[in-house]
VONU-66413 format. One record per residue (C-alpha): residue number from 1; x negated, y, z negated; chain. Coordinates in steps of 0.25 Angstrom, whole numbers, plus 2048, in hexadecimal, padded with zeros to 3 digits. Each point is the difference from the previous one (the first is absolute). Example, Ala and Ser with C-alpha at 12.3 -4.5 7.8 and 13.67 -1.06 7.14 Angstrom:
{1; {7CF; 7EE; 7E1}; 'A'}
{2; {7FA; 80E; 802}; 'A'}
This chain:
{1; {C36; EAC; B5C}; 'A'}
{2; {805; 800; 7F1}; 'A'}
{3; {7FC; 80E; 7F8}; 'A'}
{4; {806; 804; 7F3}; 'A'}
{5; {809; 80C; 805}; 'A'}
{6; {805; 7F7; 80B}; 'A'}
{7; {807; 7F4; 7F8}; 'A'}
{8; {801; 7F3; 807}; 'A'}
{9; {80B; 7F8; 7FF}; 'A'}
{10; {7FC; 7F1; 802}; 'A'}
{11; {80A; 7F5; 803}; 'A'}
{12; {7FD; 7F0; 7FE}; 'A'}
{13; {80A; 7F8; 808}; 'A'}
{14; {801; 7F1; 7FC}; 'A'}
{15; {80A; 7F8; 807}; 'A'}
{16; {809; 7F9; 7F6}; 'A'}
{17; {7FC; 7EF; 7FF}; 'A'}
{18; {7FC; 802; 80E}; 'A'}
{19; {7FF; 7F2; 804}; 'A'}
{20; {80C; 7FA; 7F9}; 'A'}
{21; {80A; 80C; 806}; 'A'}
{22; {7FB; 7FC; 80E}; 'A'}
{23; {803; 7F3; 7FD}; 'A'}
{24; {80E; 804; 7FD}; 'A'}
{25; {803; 808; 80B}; 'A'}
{26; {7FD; 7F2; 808}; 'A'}
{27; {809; 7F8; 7F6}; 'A'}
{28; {809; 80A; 7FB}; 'A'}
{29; {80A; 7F4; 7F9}; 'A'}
{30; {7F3; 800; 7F5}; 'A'}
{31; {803; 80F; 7FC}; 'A'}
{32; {803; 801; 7F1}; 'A'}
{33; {7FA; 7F1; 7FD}; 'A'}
{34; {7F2; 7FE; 7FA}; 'A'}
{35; {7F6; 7FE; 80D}; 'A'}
{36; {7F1; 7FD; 800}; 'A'}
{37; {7F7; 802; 80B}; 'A'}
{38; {7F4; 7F7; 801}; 'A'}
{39; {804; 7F3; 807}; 'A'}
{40; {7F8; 7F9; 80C}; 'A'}
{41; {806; 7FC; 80C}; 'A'}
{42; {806; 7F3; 7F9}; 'A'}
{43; {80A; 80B; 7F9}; 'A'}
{44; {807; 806; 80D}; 'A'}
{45; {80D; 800; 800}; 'A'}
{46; {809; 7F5; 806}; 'A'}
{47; {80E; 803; 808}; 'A'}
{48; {809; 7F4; 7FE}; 'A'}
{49; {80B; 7FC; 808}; 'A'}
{50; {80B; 80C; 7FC}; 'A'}
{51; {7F6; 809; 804}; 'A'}
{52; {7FC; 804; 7F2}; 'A'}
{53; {7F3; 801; 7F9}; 'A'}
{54; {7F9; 7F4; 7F8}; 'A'}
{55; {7F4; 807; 7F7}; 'A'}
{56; {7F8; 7FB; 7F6}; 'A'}
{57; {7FF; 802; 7F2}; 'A'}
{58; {7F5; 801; 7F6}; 'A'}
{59; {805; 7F4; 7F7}; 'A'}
{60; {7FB; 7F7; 80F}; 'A'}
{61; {7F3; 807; 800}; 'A'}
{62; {7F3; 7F7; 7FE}; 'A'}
{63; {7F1; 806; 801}; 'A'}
{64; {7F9; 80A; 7FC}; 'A'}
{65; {803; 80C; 809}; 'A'}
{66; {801; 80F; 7F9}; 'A'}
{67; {80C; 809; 802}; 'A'}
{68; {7FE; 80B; 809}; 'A'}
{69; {80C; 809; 7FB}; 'A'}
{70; {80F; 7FE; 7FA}; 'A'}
{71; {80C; 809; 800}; 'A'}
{72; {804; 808; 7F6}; 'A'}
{73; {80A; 7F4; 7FB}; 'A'}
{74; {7F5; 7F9; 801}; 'A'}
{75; {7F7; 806; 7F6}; 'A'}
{76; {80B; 803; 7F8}; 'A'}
{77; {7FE; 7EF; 7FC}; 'A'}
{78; {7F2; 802; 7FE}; 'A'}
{79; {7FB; 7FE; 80F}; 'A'}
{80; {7F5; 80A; 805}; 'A'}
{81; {7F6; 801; 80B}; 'A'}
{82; {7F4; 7F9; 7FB}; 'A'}
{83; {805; 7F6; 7F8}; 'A'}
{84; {7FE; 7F0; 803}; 'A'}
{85; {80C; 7FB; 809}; 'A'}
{86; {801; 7F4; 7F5}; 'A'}
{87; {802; 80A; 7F5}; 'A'}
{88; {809; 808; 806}; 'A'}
{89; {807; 7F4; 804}; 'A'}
{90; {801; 7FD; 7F2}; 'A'}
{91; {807; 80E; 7FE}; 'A'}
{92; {809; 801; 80A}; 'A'}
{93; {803; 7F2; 806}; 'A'}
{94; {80D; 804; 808}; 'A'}
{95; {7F7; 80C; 807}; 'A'}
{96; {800; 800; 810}; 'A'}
{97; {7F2; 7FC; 804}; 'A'}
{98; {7FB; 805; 80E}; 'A'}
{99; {7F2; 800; 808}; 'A'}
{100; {7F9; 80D; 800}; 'A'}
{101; {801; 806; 810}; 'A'}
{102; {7F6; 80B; 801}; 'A'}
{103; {801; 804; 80E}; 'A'}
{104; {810; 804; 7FD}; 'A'}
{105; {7FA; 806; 7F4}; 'A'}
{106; {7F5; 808; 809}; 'A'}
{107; {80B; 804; 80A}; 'A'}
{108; {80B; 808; 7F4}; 'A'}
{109; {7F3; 807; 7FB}; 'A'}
{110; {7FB; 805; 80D}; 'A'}
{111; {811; 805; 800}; 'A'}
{112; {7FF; 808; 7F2}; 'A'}
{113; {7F3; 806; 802}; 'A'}
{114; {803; 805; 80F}; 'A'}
{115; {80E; 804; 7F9}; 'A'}
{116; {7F8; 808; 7F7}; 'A'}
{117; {7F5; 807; 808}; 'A'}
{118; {80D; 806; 80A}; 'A'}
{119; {801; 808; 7F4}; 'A'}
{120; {7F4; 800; 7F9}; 'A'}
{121; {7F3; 7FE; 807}; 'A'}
{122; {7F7; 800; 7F6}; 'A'}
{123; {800; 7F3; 7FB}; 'A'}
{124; {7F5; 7F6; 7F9}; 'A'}
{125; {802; 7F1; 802}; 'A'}
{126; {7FE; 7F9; 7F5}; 'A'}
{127; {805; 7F3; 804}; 'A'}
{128; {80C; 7F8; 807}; 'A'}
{129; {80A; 806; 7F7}; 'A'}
{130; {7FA; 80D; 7FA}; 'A'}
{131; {7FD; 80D; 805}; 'A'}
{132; {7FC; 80E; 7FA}; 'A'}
{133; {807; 80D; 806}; 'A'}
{134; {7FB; 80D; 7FF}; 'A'}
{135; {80C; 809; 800}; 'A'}
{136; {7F6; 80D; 7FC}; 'A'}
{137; {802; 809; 80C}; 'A'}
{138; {80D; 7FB; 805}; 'A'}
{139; {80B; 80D; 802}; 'A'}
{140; {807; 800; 7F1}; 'A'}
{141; {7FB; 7F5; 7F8}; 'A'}
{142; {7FD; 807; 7F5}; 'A'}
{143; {80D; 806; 7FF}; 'A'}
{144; {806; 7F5; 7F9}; 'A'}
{145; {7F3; 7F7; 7FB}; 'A'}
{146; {802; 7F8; 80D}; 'A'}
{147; {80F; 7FB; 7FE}; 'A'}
{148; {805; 802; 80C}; 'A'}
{149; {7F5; 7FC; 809}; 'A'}
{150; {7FF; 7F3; 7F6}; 'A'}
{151; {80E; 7FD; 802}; 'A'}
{152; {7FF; 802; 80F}; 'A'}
{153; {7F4; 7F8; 802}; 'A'}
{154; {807; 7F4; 7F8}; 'A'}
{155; {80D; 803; 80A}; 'A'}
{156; {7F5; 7FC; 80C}; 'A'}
{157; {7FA; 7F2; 7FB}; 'A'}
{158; {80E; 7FC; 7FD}; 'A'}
{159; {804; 804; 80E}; 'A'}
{160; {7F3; 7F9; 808}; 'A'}
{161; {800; 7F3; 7F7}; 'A'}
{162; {80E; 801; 7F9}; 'A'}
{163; {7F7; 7FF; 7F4}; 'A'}
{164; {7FF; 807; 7F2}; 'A'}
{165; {7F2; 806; 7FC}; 'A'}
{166; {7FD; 808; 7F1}; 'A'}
{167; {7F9; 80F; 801}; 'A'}
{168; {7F7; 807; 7F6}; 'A'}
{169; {7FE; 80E; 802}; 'A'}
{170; {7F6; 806; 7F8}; 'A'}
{171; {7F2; 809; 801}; 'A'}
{172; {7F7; 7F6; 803}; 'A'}
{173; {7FF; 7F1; 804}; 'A'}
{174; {7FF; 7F9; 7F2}; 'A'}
{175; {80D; 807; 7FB}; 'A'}
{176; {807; 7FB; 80C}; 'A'}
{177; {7FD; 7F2; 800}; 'A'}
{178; {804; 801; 7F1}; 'A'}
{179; {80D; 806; 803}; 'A'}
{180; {804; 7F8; 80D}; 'A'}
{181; {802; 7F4; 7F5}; 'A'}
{182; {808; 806; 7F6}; 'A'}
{183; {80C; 800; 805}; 'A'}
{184; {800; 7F3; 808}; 'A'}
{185; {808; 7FC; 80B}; 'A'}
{186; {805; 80C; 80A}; 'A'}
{187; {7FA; 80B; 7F6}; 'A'}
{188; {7FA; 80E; 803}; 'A'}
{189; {7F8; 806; 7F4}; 'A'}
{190; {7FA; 80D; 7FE}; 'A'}
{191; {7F7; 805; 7F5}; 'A'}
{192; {7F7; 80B; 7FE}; 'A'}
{193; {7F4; 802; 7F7}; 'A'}
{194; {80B; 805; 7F5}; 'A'}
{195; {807; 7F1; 801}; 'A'}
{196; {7F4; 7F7; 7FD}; 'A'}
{197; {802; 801; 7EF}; 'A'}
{198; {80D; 7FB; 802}; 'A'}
{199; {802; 7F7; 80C}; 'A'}
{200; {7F0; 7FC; 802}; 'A'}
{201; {7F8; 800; 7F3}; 'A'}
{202; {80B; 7F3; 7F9}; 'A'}
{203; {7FC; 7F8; 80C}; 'A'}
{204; {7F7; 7F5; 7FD}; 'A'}
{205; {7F1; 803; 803}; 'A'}
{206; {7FF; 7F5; 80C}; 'A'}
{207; {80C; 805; 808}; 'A'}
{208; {7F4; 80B; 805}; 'A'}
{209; {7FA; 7FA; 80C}; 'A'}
{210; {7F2; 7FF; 7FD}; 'A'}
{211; {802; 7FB; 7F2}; 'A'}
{212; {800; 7EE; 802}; 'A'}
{213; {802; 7F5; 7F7}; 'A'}
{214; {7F0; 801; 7FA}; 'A'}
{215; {801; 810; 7FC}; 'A'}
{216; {810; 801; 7FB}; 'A'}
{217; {7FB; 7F4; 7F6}; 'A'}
{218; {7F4; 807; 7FC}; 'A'}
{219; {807; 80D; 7FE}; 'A'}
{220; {80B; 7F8; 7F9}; 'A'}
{221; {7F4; 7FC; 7F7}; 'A'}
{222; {7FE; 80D; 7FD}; 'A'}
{223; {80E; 804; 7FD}; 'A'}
{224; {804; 805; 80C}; 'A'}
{225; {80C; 7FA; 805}; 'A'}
{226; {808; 80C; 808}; 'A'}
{227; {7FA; 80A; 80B}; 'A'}
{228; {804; 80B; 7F4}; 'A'}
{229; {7F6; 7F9; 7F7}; 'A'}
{230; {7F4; 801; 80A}; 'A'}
{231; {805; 80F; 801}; 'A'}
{232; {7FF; 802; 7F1}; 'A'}
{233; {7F2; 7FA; 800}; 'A'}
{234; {7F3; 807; 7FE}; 'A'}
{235; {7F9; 800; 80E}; 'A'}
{236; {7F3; 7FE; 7F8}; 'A'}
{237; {806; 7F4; 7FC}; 'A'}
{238; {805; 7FB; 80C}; 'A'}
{239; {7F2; 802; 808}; 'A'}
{240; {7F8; 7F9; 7F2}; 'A'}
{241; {809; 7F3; 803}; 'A'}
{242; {802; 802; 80F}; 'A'}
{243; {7F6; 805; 807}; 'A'}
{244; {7FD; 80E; 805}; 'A'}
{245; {808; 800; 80D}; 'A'}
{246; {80A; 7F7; 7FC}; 'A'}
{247; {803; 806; 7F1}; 'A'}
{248; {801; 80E; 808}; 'A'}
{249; {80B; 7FA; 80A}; 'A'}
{250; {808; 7FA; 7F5}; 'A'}
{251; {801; 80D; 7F9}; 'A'}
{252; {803; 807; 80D}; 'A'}
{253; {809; 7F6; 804}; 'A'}
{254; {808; 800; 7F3}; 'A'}
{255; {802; 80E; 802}; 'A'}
{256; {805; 7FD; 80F}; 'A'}
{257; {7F5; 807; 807}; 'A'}
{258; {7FC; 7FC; 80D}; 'A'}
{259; {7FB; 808; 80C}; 'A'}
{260; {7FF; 7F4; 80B}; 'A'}
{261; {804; 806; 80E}; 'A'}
{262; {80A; 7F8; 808}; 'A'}
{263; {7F7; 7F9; 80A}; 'A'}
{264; {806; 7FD; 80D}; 'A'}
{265; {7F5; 7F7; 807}; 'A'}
{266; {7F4; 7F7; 7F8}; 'A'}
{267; {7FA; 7F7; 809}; 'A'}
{268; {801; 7F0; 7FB}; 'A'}
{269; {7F5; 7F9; 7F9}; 'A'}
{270; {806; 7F2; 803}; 'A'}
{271; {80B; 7F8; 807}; 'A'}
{272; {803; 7F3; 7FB}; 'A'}
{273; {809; 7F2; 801}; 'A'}
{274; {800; 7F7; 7F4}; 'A'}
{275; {80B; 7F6; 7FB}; 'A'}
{276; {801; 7F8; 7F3}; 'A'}
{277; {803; 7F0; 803}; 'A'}
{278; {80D; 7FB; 7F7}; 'A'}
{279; {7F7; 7F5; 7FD}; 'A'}
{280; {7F1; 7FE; 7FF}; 'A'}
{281; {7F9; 7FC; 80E}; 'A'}
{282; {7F5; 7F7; 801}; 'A'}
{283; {7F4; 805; 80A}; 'A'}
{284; {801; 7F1; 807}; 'A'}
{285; {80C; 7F8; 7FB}; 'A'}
{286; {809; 80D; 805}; 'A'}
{287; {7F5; 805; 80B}; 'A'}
{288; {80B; 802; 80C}; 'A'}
{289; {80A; 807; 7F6}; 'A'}
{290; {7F5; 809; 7FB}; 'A'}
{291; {7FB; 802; 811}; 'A'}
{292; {80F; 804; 803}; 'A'}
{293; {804; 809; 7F5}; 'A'}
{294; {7EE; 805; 804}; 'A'}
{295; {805; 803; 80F}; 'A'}
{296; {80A; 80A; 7FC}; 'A'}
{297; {7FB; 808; 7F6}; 'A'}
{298; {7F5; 801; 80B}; 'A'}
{299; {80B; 804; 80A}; 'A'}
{300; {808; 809; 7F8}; 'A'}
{301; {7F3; 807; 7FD}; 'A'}
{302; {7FB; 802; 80C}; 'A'}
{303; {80F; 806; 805}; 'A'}
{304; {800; 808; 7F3}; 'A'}
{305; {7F2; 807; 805}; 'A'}
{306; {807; 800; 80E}; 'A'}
{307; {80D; 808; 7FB}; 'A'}
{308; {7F8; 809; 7F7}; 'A'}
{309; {7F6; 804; 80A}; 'A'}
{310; {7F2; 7FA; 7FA}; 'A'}
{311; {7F5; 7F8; 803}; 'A'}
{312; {7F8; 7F8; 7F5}; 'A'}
{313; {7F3; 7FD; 7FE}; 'A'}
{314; {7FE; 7F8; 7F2}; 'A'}
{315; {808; 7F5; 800}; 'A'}
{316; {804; 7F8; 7F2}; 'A'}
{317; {807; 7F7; 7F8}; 'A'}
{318; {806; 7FF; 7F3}; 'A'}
{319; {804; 7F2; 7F8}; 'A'}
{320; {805; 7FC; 7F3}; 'A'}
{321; {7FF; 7F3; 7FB}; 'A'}
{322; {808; 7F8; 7F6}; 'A'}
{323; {7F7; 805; 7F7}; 'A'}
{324; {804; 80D; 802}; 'A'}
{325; {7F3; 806; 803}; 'A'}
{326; {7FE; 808; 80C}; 'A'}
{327; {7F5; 800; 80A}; 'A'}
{328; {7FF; 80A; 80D}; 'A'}
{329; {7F5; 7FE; 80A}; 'A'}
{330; {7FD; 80B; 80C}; 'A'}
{331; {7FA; 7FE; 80E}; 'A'}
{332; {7FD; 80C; 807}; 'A'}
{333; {802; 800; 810}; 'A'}
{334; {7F6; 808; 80B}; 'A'}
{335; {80B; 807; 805}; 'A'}
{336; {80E; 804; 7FC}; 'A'}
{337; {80C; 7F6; 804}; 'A'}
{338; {80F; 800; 7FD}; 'A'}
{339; {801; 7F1; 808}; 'A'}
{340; {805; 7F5; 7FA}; 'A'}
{341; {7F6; 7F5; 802}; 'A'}
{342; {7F7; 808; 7FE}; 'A'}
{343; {804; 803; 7F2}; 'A'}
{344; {803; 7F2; 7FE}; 'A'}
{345; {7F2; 7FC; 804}; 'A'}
{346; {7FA; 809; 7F7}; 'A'}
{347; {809; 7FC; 7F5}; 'A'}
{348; {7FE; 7F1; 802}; 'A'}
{349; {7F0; 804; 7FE}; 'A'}
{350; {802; 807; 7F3}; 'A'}
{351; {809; 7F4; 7FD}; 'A'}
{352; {7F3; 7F7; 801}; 'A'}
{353; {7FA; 806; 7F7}; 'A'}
{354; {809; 7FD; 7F5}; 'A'}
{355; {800; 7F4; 7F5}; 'A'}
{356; {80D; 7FC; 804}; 'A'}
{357; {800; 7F3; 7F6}; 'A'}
{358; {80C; 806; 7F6}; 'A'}
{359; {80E; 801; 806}; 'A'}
{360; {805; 80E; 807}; 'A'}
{361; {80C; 807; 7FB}; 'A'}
{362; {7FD; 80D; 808}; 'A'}
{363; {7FA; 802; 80D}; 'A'}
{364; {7FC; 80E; 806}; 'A'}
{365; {7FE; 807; 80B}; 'A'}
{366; {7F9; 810; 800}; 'A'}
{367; {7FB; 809; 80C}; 'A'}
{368; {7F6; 80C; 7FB}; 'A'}
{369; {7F6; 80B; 805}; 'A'}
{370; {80D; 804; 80A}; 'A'}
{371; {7FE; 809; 80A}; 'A'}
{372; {80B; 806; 808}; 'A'}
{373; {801; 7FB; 80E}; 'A'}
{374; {7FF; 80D; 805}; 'A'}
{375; {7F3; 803; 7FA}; 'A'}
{376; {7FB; 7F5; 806}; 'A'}
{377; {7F7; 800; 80B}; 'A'}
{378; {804; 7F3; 808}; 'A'}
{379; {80A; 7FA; 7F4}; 'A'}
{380; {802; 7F1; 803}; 'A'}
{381; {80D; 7FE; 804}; 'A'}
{382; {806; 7F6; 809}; 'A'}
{383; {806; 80D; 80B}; 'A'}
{384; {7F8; 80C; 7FD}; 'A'}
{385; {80C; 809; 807}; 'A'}
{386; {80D; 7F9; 7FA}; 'A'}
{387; {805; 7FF; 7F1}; 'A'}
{388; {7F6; 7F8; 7F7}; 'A'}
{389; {807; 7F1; 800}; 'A'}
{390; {7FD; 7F5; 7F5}; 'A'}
{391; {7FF; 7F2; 807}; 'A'}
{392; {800; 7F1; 7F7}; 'A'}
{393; {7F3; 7FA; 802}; 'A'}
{394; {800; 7F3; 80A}; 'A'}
{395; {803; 7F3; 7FB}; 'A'}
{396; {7F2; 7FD; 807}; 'A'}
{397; {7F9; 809; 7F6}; 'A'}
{398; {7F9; 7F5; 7F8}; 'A'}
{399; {7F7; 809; 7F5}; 'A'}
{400; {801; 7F6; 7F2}; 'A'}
{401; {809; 809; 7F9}; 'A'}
{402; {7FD; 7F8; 7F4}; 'A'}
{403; {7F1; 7FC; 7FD}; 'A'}
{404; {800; 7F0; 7FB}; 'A'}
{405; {7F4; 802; 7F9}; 'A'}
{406; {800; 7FE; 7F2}; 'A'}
{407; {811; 7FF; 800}; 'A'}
{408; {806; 7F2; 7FD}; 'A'}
């Protein structure tokens, strides 16, 4: 537990262009050329007769996909995660394009994150290619601000997944995941409380996570372009244009405090599946392309509840049309499930209930109110005494997945 006369010493791993580096150590001719991930399965790689690889190229791309992640050659051309594939396409037209594979992606971040709890156990998941460390009590740490335990725990990832991964090391959890981008790929920074006029406060106000798009333009508005800026602004200020609570964090924040604990364990709110189409689906006209690509989100659900160890019992749906407005609907169950027909079944009810007259360009699946199978009394699972396992609905299930009513 953090006090003030026991200084933490808080590290924010990231894994550098997680997706795109795996990508490489399965295509390792690609090194060193521009490589954007965020393909579909059209854009595997091809072997041709002398045993080489054929790959596709942005300049060949048609649709309206969005790219996952690039390299760092990549984004040197403009190309960044989040961008439309056309766009990016536009940018960099000689980029390598390949389809996004996330149980290869799912596998190296269990590595580094096994790698890294060998040395230090305390570790917060923050999602498939971020972690926060907390190195406070580990024997001599704080001999050199964490250096050496830094460099070895960078050494680990590289020998679990052969890849490279960015450390900030810093008192608290905001200053480390500033600093584990500033010196971007394969870095290690420290920084204490003395560091931040110089290497903190010139950064622009949204690199601090918890500042988005809607308040750096309003702080901007104000004048306030940098973090140094917010710092050298009245609190009074702040709160009169911000909020209390809000206008207090952005003043603390500015002055890179933040006493978070590194948490270890926080029980899921939701588990969800969802896909956007590369063109716009019509309920009817594309009705068994809409009930396949319905099946497995159904499916790869269920088996996520199934590896994770919950059950649901409120099942729902999320779609966007071509519109881009998004609806959800919700149907809770009498009893917790993890099984996928059931899921689909209750799925294909909250899909009834839905004006599905405008076309689909996103179609999702969620699992909520979790509960873990263990707490759970008589959990419905297929074989109570062996591990959890996600089964494809029968090709007899016969549900309407899409309700005809009201479509054309």
């Amino acid at each position: 537990m953090y006090s003030p006369d026991a200084p933490r010493l808080i590290a924010h791993l990231d894994m550098d262009a997680f997706y795109a580096s795996v990508e490489l150590l399965r295509y390792p001719e690609l090194r060193g050329l521009p490589v954007v991930i965020g393909g579909a399965r059209r854009h595997q790689p091809a072997l041709v007769p002398d045993v080489t690889r054929r790959f596709c190229r942005l300049r060949d791309y048609t649709g309206r996909g969005v790219i996952t992640t690039s390299t760092y050659e990549a984004r040197a051309l403009g190309v960044f995660s989040a961008m439309g594939t056309m766009k990016a396409a536009a940018l960099a037209p000689d980029a390598v394009l390949l389809p996004v594979d996330f149980d290869e992606y799912r596998k190296y971040s269990r590595l580094f994150k096994a790698a890294v709890r060998e040395i230090a156990p305390c570790v917060e998941d923050r999602g498939i290619d971020e972690i926060y460390v907390d190195l406070s009590e580990l024997p001599g740490v704080h001999d050199d601000a964490g250096r050496a335990i830094g460099l070895r725990l960078k050494q680990a990832v590289k020998d679990a997944t052969g890849l490279t991964c960015s450390i900030g090391i810093t008192p608290n959890k905001l200053l480390s995941k500033l600093c584990s981008e500033l010196d971007k790929p394969d870095g290690l920074t420290l920084l204490g409380f003395a560091d931040i006029p110089a290497r903190i406060w010139p950064l622009a106000a949204r690199k601090v996570n918890g500042i988005g798009p809607k308040a750096s333009e309003k702080l901007a508005g104000l004048g306030l372009h940098t973090i140094g800026d917010i710092a050298a602004a009245d609190p009074v200020f702040l709160v009169e244009h911000f909020g209390a609570n809000y206008g207090r964090w952005l003043h603390e924040a500015s002055h890179g405090r933040d006493a978070r604990e590194v948490v270890t364990y926080s029980e899921p709110v939701s588990i969800s599946r969802e896909t956007t189409f590369e063109r716009d689906l019509h309920a009817v006209r594309d009705r068994a392309t809409l009930s396949a690509i319905f099946t497995e989100l159904c499916v790869e659900l269920a088996g996520d509840l199934a590896r994770k160890g919950y059950a649901s019992k409120t099942i729902g749906i999320k779609l966007r049309f071509d519109d881009f407005k998004s609806v959800t609907r919700d149907l809770t169950l009498p009893a917790h499930t993890l099984d996928a027909r059931t899921i689909r079944r209750a799925a294909g009810e909250c899909l009834k209930r839905v004006d599905l007259t405008r076309r689909l360009r996103l179609l999702g699946v969620r699992a909520g109110a979790l509960a873990r199978l263990r707490d759970l009394v008589a959990p419905l699972a297929p074989e109570p005494a062996a591990a959890p396992r996600a089964e494809e609905p029968s090709a007899r299930y016969g549900l309407p997945l899409f309700d005809l009513h009201g479509a054309d």
